[in-house]
C-alpha positions in Angstrom: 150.6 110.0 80.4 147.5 111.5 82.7 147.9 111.1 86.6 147.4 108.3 88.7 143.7 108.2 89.8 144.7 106.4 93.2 147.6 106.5 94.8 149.4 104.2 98.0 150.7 106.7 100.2 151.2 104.3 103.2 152.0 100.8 103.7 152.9 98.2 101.1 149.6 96.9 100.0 149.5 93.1 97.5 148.1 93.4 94.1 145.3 91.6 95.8 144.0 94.0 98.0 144.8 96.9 95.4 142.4 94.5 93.1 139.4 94.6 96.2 140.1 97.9 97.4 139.2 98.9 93.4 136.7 96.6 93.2 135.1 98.5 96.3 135.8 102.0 94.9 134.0 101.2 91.6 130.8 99.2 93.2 130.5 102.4 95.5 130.8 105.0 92.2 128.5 103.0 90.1 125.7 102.3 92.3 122.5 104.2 92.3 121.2 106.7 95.3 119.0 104.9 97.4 115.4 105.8 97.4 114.2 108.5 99.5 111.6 107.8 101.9 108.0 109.1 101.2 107.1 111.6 103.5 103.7 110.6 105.6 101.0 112.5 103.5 97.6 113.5 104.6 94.8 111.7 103.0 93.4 112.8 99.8 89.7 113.7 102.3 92.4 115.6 104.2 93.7 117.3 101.9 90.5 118.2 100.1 88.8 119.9 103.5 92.4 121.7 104.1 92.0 123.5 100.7 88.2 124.2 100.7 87.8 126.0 104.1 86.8 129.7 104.7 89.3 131.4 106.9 87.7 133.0 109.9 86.8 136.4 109.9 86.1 137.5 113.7 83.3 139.8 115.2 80.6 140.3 116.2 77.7 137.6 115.8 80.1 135.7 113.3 80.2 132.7 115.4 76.5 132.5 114.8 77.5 133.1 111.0 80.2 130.3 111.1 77.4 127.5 111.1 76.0 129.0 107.4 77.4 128.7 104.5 
């Protein structure tokens, strides 16, 4: 005979609330993970310009330089 999978070890509890307190334990087992939440995400135009810059390279006359492709 295998072990008990619950087990009173206070009070006197009726065969009724044994019957929801295992109804409870069972719903909570069996139910699915909620979603989680999408993260706020840049726009796709964001995203695009993010990935397509030049870094900077400083010195001098390279803020003249920055305006040129």
């Amino acid at each position: 005979m295998s072990d008990p999978v619950l087990r009173v070890t206070k009070g006197d509890p009726t065969p009724e609330e044994l019957a929801a307190l295992l109804a409870v334990v069972t719903a909570r087992s069996t139910a699915t993970p909620a979603p989680s939440p999408e993260r706020d995400r840049a726009s796709d135009w964001a995203t695009y310009w993010r990935n397509h810059t030049r870094p900077l390279h400083p010195g001098p006359g390279r803020w003249r330089a920055s305006a040129h492709p």
